[in-house]
Each structure stands twice: as structure tokens, then as C-alpha cells.
gemmi code that builds the backbone of each chain (N, CA, C; Angstrom):
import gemmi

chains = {
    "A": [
        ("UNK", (13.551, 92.284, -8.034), (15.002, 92.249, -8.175), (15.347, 92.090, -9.657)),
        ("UNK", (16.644, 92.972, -9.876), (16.559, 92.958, -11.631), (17.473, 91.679, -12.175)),
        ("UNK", (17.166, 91.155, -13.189), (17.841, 89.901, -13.789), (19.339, 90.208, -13.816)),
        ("UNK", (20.046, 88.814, -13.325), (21.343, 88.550, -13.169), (21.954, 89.295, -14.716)),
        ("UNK", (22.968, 89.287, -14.776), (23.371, 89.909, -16.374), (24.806, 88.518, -16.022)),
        ("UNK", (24.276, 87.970, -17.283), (25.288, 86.866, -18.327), (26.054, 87.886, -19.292)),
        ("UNK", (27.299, 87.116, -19.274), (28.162, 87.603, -20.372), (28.246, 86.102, -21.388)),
        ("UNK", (28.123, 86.002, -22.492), (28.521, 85.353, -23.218), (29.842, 85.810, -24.091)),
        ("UNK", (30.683, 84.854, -23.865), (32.027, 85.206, -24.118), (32.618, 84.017, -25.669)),
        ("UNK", (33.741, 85.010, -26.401), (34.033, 83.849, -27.684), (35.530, 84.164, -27.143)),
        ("UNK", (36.065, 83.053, -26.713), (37.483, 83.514, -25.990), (38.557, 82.888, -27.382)),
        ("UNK", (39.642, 83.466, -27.736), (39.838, 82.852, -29.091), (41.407, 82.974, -28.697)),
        ("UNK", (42.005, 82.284, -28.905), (43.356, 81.906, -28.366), (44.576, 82.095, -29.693)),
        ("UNK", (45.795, 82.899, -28.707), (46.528, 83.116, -29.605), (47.643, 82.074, -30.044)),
        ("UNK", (47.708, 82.301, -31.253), (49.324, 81.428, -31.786), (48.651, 79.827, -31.313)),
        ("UNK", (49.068, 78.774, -32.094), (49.116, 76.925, -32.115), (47.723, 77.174, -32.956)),
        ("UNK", (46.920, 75.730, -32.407), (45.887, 75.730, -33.488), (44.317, 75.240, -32.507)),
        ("UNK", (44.856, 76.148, -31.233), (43.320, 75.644, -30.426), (41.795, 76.723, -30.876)),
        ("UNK", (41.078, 76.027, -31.549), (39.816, 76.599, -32.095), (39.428, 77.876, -31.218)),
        ("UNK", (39.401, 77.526, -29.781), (38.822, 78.557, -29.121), (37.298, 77.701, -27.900)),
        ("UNK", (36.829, 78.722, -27.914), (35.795, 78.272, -26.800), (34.273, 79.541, -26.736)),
        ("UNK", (33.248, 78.698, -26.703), (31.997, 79.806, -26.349), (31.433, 79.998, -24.620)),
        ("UNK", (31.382, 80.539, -23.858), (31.092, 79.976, -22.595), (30.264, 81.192, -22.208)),
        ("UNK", (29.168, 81.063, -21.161), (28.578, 81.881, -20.381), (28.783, 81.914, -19.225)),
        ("UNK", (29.470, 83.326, -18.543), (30.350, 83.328, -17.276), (28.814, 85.035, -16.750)),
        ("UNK", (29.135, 84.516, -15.334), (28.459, 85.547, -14.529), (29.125, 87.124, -14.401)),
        ("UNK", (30.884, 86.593, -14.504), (31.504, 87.819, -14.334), (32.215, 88.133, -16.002)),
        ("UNK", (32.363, 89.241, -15.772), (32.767, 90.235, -17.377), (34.301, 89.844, -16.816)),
        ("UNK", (34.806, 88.930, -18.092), (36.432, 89.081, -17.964), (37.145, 89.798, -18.275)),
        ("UNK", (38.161, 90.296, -17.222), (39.115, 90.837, -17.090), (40.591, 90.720, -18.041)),
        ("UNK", (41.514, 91.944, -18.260), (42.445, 91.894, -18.525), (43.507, 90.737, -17.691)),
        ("UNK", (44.297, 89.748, -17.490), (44.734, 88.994, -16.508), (43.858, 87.919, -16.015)),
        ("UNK", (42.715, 87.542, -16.556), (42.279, 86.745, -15.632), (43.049, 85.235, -16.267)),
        ("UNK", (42.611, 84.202, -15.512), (43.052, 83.005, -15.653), (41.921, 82.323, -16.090)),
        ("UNK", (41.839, 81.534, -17.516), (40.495, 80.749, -17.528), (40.797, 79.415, -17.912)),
        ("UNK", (40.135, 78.898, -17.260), (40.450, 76.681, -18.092), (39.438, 76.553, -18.386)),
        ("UNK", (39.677, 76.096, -20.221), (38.777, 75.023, -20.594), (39.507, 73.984, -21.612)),
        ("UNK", (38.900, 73.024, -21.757), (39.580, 72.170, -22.425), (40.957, 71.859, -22.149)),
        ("UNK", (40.967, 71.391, -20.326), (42.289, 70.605, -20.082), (43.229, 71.714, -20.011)),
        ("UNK", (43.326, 73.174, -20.386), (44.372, 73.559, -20.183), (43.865, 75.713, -19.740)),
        ("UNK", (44.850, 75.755, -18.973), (44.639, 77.537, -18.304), (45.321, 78.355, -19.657)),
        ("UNK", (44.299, 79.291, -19.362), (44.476, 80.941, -20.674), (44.430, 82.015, -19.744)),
        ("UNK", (45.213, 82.636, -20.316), (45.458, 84.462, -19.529), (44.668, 85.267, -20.451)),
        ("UNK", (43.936, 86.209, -19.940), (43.375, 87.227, -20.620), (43.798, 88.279, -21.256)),
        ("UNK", (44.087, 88.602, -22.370), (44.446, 89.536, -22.822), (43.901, 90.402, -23.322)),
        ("UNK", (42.965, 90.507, -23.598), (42.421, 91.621, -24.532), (40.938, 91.671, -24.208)),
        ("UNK", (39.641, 92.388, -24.055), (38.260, 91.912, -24.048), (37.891, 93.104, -24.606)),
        ("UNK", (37.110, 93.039, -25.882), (35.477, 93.574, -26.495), (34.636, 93.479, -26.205)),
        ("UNK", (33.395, 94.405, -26.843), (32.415, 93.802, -26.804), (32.134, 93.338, -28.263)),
        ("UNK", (31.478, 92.220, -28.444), (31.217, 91.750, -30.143), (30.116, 91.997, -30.620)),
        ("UNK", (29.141, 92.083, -29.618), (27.230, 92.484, -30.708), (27.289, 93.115, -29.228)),
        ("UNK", (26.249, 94.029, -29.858), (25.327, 94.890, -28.502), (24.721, 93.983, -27.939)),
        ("UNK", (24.619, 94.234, -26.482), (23.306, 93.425, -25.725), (22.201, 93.200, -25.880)),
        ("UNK", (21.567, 92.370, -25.571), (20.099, 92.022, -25.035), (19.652, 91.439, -24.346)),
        ("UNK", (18.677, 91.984, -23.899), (18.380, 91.666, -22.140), (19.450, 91.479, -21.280)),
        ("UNK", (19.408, 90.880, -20.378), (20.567, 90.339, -19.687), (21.735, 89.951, -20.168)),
        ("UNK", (22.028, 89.785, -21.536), (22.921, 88.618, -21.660), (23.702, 90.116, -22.558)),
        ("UNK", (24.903, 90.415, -22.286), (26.296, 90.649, -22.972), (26.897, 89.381, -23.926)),
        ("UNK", (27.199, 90.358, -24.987), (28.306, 89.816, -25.654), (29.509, 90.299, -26.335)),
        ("UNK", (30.501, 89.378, -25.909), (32.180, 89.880, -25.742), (32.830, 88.518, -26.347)),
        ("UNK", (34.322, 89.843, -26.935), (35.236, 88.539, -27.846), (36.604, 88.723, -26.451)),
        ("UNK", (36.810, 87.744, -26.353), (38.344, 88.020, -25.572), (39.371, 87.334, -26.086)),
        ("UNK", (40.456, 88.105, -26.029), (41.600, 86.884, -27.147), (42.757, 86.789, -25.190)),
        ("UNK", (43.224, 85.492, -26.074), (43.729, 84.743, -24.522), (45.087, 83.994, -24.963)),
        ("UNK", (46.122, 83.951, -23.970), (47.276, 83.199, -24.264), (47.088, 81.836, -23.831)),
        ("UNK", (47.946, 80.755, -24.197), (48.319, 79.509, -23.266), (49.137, 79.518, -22.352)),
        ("UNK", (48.811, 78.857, -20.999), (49.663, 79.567, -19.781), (50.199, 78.056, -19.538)),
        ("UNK", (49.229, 76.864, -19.183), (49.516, 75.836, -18.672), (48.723, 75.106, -18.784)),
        ("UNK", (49.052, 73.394, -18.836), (48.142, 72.702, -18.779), (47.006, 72.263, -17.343)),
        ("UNK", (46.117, 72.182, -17.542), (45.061, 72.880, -16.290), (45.343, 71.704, -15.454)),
        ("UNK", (45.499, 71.585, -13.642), (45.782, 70.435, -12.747), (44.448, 70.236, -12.293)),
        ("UNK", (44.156, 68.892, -11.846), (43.218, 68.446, -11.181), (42.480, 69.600, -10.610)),
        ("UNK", (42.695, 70.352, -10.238), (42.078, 71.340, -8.914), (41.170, 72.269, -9.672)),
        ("UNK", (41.921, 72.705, -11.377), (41.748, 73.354, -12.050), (40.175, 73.331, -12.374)),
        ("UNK", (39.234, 73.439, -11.956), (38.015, 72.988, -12.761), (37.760, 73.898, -14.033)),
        ("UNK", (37.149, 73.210, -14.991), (36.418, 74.521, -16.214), (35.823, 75.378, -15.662)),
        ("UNK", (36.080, 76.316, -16.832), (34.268, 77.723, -15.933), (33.224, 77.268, -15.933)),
    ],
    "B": [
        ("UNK", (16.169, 63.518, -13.633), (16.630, 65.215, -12.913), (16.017, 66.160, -13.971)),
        ("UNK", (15.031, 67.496, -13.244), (14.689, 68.176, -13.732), (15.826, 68.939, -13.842)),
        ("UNK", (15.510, 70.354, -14.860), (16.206, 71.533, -14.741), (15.848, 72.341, -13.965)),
        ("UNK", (16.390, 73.520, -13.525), (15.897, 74.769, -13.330), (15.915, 75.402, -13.709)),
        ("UNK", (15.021, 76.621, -13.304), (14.568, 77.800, -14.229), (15.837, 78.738, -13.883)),
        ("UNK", (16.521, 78.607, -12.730), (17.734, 79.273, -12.596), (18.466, 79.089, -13.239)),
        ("UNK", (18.696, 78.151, -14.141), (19.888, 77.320, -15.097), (19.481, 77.565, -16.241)),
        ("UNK", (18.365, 77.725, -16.511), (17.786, 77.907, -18.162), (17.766, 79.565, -17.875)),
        ("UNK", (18.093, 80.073, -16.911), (17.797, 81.725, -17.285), (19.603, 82.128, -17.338)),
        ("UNK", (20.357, 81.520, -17.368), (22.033, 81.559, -17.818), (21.691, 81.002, -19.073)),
        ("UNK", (20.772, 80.647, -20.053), (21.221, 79.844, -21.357), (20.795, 81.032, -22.423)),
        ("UNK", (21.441, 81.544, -23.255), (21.173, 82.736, -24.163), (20.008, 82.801, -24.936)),
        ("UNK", (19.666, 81.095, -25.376), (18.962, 80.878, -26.173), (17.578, 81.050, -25.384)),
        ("UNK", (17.180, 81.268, -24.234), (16.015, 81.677, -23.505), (15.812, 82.584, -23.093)),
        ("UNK", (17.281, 83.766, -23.145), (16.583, 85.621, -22.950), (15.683, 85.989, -22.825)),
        ("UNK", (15.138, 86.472, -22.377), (13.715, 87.208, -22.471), (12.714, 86.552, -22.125)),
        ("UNK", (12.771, 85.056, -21.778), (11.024, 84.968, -21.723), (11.136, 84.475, -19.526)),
        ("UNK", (9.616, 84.849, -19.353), (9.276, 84.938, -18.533), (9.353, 83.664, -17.349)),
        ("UNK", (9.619, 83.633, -16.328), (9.858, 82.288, -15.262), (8.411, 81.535, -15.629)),
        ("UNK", (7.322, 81.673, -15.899), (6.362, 80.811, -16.018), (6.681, 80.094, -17.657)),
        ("UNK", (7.206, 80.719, -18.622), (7.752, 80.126, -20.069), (8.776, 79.055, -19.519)),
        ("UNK", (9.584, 79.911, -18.805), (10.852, 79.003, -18.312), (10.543, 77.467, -17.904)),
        ("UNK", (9.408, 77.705, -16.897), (8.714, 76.161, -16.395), (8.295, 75.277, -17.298)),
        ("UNK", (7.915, 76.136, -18.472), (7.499, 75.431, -19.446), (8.294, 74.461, -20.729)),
        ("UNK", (9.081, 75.493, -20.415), (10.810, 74.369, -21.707), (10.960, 73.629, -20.192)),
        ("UNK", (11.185, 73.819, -19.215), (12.021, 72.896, -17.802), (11.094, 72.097, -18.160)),
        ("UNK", (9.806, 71.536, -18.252), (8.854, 70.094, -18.125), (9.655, 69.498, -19.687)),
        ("UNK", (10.189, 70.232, -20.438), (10.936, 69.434, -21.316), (12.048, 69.255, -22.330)),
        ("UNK", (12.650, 69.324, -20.664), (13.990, 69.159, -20.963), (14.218, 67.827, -20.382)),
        ("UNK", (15.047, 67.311, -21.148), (15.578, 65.380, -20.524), (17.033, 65.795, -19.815)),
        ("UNK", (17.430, 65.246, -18.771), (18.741, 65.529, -18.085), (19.568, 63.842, -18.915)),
        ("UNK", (20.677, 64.502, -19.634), (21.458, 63.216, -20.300), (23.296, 63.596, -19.740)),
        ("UNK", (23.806, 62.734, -18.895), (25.343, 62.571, -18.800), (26.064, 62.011, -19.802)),
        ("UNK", (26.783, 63.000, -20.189), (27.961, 62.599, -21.223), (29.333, 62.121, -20.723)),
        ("UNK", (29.509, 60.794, -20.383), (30.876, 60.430, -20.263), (32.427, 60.992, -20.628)),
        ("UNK", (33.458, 61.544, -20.024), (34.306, 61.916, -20.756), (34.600, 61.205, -22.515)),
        ("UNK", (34.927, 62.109, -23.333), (34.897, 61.523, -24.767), (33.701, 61.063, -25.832)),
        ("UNK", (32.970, 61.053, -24.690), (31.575, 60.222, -25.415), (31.413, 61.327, -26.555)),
        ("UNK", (30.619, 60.566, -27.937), (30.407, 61.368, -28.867), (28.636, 61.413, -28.928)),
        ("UNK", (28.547, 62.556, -28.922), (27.015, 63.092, -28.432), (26.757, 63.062, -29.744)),
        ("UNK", (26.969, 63.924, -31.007), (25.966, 64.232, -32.410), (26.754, 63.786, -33.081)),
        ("UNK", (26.756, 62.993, -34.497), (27.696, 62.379, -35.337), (27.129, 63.076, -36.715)),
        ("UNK", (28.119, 63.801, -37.294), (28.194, 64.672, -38.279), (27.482, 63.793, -39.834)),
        ("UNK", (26.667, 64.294, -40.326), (25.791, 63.683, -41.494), (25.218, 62.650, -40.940)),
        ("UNK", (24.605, 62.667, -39.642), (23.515, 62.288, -39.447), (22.113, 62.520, -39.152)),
        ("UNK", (21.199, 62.207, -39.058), (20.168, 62.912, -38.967), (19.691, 63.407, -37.438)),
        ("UNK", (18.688, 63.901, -36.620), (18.496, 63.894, -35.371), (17.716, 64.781, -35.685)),
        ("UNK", (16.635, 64.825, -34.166), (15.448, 65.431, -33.505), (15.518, 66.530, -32.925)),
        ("UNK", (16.996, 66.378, -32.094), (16.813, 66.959, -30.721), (17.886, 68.276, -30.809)),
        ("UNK", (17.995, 68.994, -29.545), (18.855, 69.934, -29.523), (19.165, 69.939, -27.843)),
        ("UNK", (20.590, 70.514, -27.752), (21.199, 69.886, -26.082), (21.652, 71.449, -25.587)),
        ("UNK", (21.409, 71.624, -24.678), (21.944, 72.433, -24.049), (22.997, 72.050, -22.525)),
        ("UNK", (24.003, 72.624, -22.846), (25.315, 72.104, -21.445), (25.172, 72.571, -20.406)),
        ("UNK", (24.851, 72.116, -19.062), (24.905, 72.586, -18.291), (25.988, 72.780, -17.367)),
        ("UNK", (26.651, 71.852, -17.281), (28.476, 71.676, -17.006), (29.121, 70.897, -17.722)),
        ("UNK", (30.257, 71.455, -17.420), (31.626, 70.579, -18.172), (31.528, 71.334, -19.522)),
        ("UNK", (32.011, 70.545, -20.468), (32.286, 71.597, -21.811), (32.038, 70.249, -22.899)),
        ("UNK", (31.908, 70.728, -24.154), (31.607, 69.476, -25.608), (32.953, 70.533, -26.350)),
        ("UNK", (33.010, 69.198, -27.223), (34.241, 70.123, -28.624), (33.075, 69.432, -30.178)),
        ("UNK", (33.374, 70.721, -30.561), (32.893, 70.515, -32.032), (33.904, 70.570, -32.794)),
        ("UNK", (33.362, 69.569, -34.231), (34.697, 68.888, -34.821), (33.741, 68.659, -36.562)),
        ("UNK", (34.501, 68.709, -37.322), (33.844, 68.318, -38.422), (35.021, 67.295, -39.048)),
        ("UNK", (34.741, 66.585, -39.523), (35.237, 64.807, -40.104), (35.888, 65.396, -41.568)),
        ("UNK", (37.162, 64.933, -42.257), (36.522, 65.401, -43.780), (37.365, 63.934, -44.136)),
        ("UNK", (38.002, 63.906, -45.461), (38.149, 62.315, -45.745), (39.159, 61.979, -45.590)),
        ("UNK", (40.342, 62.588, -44.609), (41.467, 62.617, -44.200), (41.473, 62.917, -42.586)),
        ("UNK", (41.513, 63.761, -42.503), (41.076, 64.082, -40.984), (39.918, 64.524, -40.763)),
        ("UNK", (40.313, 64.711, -39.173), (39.480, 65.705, -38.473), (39.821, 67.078, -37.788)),
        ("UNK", (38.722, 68.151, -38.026), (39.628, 69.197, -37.544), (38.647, 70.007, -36.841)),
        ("UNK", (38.812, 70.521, -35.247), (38.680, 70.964, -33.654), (37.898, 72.755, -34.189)),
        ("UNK", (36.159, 72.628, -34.117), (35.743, 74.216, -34.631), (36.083, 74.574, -33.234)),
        ("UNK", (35.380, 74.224, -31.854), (35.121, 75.303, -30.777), (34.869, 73.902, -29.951)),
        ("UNK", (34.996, 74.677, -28.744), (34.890, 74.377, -27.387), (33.628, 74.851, -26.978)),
        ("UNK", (32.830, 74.348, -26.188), (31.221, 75.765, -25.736), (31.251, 74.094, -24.186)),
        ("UNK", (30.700, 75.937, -23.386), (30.987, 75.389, -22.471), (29.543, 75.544, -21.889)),
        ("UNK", (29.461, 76.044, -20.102), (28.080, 75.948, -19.785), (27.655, 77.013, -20.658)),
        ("UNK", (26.010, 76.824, -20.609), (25.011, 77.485, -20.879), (24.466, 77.396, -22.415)),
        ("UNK", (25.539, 77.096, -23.307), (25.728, 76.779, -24.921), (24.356, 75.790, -25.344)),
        ("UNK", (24.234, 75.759, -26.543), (23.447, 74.782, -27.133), (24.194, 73.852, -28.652)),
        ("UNK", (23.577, 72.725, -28.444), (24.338, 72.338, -29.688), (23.539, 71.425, -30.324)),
        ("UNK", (23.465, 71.077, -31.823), (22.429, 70.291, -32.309), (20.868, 71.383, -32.440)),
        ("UNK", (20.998, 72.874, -32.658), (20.140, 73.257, -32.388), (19.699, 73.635, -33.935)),
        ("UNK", (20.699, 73.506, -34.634), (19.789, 73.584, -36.333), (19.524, 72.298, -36.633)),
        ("UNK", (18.816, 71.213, -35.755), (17.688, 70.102, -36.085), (16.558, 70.737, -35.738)),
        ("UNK", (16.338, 71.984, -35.108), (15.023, 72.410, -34.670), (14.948, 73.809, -35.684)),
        ("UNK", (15.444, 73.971, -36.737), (15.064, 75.086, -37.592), (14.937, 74.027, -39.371)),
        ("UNK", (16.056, 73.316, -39.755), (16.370, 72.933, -40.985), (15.888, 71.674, -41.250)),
        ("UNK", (15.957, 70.820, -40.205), (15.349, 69.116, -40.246), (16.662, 68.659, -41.127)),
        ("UNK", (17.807, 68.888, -41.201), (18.710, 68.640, -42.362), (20.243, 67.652, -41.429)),
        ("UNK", (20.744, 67.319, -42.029), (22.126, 66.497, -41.662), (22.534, 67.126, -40.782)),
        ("UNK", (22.943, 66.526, -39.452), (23.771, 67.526, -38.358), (25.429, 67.744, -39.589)),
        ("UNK", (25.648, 69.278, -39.332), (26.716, 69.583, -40.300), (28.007, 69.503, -39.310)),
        ("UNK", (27.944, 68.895, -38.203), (29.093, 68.601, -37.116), (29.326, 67.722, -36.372)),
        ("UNK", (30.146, 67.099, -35.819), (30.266, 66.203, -35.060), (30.438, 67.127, -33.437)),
        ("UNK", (29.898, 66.419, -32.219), (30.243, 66.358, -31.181), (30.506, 65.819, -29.989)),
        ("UNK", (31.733, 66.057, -29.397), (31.948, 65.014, -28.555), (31.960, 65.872, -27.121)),
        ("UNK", (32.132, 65.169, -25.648), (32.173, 65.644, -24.624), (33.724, 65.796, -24.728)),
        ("UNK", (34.365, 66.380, -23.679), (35.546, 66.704, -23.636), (36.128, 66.274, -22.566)),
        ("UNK", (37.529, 65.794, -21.985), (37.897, 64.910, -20.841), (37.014, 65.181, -19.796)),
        ("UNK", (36.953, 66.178, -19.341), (35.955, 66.045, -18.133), (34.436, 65.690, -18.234)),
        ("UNK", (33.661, 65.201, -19.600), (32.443, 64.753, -19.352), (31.665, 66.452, -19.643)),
        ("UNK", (30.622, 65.750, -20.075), (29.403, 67.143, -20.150), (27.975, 66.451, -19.083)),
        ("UNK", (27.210, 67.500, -18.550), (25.903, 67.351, -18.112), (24.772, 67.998, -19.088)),
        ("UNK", (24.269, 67.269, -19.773), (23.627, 67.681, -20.909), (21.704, 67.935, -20.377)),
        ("UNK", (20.928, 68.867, -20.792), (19.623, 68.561, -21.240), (19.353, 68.730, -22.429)),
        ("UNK", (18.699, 67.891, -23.040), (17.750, 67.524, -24.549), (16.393, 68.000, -24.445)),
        ("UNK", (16.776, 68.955, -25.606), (14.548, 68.966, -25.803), (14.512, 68.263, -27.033)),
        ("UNK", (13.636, 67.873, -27.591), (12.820, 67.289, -28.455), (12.382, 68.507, -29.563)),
        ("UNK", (12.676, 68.122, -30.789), (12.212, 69.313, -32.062), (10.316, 69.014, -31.692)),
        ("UNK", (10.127, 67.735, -31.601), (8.152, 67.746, -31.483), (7.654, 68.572, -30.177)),
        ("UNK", (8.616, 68.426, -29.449), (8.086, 68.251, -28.649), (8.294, 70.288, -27.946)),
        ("UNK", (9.341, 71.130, -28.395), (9.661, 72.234, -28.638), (8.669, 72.797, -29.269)),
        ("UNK", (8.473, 72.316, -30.910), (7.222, 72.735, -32.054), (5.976, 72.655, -31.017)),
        ("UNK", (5.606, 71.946, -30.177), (3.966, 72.106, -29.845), (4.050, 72.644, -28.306)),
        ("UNK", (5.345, 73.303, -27.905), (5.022, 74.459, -27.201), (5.090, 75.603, -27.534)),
        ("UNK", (5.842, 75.745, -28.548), (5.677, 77.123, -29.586), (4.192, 77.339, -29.934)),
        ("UNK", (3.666, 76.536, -30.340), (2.116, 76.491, -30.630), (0.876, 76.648, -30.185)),
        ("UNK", (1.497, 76.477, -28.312), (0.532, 76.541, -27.666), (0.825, 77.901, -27.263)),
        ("UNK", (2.466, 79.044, -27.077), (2.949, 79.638, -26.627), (3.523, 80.288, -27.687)),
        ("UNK", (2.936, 81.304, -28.515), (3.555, 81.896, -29.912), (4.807, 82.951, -29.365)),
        ("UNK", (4.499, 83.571, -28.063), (5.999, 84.364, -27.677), (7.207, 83.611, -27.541)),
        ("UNK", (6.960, 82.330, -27.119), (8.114, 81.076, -26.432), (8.915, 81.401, -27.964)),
        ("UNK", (8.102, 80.934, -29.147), (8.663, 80.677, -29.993), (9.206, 81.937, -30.922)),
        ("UNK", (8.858, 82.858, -30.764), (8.934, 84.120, -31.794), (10.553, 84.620, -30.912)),
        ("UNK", (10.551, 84.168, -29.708), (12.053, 84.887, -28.535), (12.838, 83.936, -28.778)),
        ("UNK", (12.582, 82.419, -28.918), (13.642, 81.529, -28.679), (13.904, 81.454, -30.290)),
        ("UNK", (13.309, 81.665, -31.538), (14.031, 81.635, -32.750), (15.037, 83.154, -33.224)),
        ("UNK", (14.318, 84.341, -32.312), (15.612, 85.369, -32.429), (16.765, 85.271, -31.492)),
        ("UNK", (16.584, 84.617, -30.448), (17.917, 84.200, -29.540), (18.740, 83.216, -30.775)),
        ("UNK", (18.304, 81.952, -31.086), (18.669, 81.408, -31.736), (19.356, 81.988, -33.329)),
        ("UNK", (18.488, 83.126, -33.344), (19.458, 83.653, -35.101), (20.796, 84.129, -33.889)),
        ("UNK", (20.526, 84.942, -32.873), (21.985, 85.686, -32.544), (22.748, 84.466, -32.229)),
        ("UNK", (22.471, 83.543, -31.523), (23.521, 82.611, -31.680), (24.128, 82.111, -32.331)),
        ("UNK", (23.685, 81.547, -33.725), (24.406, 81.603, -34.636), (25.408, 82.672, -35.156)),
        ("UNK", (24.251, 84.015, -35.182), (25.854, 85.159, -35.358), (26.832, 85.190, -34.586)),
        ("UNK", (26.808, 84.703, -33.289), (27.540, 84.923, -32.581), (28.960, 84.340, -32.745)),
        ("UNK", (28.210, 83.062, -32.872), (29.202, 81.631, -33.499), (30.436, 81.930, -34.696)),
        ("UNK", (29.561, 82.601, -35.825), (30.075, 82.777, -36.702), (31.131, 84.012, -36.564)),
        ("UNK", (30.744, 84.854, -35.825), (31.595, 86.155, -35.195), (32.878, 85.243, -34.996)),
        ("UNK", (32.128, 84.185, -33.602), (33.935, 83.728, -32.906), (34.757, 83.199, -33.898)),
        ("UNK", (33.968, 82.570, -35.215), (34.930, 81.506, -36.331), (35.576, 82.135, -37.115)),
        ("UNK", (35.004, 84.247, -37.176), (35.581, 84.362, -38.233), (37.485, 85.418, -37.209)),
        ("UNK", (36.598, 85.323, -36.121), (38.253, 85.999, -35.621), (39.145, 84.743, -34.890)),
        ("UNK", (38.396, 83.384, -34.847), (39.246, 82.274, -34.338), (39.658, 82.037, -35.515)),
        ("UNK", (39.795, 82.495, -37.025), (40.481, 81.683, -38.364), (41.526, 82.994, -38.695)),
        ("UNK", (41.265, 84.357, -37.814), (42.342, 85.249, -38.304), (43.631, 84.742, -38.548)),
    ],
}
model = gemmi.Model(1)
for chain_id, residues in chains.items():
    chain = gemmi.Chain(chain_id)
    for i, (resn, *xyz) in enumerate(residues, 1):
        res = gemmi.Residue()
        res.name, res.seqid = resn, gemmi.SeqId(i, " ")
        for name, pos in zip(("N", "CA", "C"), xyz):
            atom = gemmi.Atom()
            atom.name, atom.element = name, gemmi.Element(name[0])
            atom.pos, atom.b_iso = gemmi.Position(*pos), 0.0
            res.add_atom(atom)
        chain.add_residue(res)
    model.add_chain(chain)
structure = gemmi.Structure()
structure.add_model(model)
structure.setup_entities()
């Protein structure tokens, strides 16, 4: 069976002054998706790819809005 | 708590090498819980080790003589503290867990060095994973400062 494929993602957030985030997600994000980290939900806006692959592992820049601050239920990726 | 080889084959910095290599970083890796806030690496200090997240998320932060100011977020699969295992030099960052707490494993720089030694592929894959991670890093800092 062939190896799972990781995306490593640099999700970088628009407008205020939140640094951003590095994370390794199973699924390739989407235009629209919803992501929490650090206490608060981001909408997807935009996704690249940033370096060519290797092996399994993708790598992608996604730039992301602030939607809301993330609720209990919310877990991180 | 051990790791798994299922969990170390999501970590970038182990691409490529084989489930029997894998077993081999898993005998040493230490499982460490990070309390929400807790501060894991303290910037100009020295250290051994290097952590990889397995849940929850850390924030990196660098100190200067006024404030402090927020590089990145890294969430699962990330490593941090991992230029104590190339430079032997001052951690150049501070890190802390983030409200929800991190689930951390630690390897050991000795203890990394004398499986490279016994295992020259372990080490020749996990120091080119390790250069792309850094590029990678530096990729996200230079379009997170646009």
C-alpha cells in the first residue's frame, strides 16, 4: 500500500499582526475551508504550492482571513 | 508512552526512511506534556534536545529588551529546538505551549548522534529533511512579514 501523502502547510494570515502557523494536515486545503489554531478560526483563501515535493510530504503556502474566535468544540488541526 | 511509527511517518523531518529506521528514532523518543502556557525552550539558552509536537500547537517568540514579539504557531507534526542537533549554539527562540497545551516527544542530540552512527542513511535523510525545514520556515517568514 503506497504511503499516506502529508501536506505541510505555512498558513499566513491576512491584515492585524498574527505571525501565522506551520502545520501538517492529511488533507490539501481548500479554497473556503475553516481552520483553528491558536484560539481562533481562519477561512481559506488562497493555496500554492511553495517547494516541490518529496516523498510523501507536499508543500503549500495558504494565505487565510480571521473569521472568529475558536469555541470550545473548536479543536486545532 | 512510546511513539508510533504511524505518528513519526506524519513528521517531515523523517520522510523517507524506512518503518524499521522509524522503530529506531520511536526507542528514542521521550513522550513530555506541555501544560497550557508552559514555556518549553527559553531563548539564549543552551539545550540538548529537539521536540517534535504531536498535538495541540507551541508559539515561537523571540524576547528583545523591550518586548516580545509572536514568529509562528507549528502545530502537529513540527519540530522545534532542532538547531541544538546541528549548531550546539544558544536556542535563538523562545517557546511556549499555547492555551490548549502541547503533547511533545524529545530526542536527545547524544543520543540521535549515535544512531546516525550506527545508521549512516537515518542520518544523511533526517539532516536533508531538516535543511528543507528550515527553508520551509524561512519561506513562511518571508511571506508572513509581506
Amino acid at each position: 500500500m503506497p504511503d499516506e501523502i502529508f501536506y505541510k502547510v505555512s498558513f499566513v494570515v491576512m491584515g492585524g499582526d498574527h505571525p501565522g502557523a506551520i502545520m501538517t494536515v492529511e488533507k490539501r486545503p481548500q479554497i473556503g475551508d475553516e481552520i483553528t489554531f491558536n484560539g481562533s478560526v481562519f477561512a481559506v483563501t488562497e493555496v500554492m504550492e511553495l517547494m516541490p515535493p518529496v516523498g510523501n510530504f507536499g508543500f503549500l503556502h495558504a494565505t487565510c482571513e480571521h473569521v472568529r474566535a475558536a469555541q470550545r468544540n473548536e479543536g486545532e488541526l | 508512552m512510546s511513539i508510533s511509527i504511524n505518528l513519526l511517518k506524519g513528521v517531515q523531518l523523517f520522510a523517507n526512511l524506512t518503518d524499521e529506521e522509524l522503530a529506531s528514532l520511536a526507542e528514542i523518543c521521550t513522550a513530555r506534556q506541555a501544560s497550557p502556557q508552559e514555556l518549553i525552550i527559553q531563548q539564549n539558552t543552551t539545550g540538548t534536545s529537539m521536540f517534535i509536537v504531536a498535538t495541540g500547537s507551541v508559539e515561537v517568540f523571540i524576547r528583545g529588551l523591550e518586548n516580545a514579539r509572536s514568529l509562528v504557531v507549528l502545530g502537529r507534526g513540527q519540530v522545534i529546538g532542532e538547531m541544538a542537533l546541528i549548531d550546539q549554539g544558544y536556542r535563538s527562540a523562545s517557546v511556549k505551549a499555547t492555551a490548549e497545551g502541547a503533547m511533545l516527544y524529545l530526542i536527545e542530540r547524544d543520543e540521535f548522534y549515535e544512531l546516525c552512527e550506527q545508521n549512516h542513511h537515518i542520518g544523511f535523510i533526517v539532516m536533508r529533511n531538516l535543511a528543507i525545514d528550515i527553508a520551509f520556515k524561512l519561506r513562511h517568514r518571508n511571506l508572513a512579514e509581506l
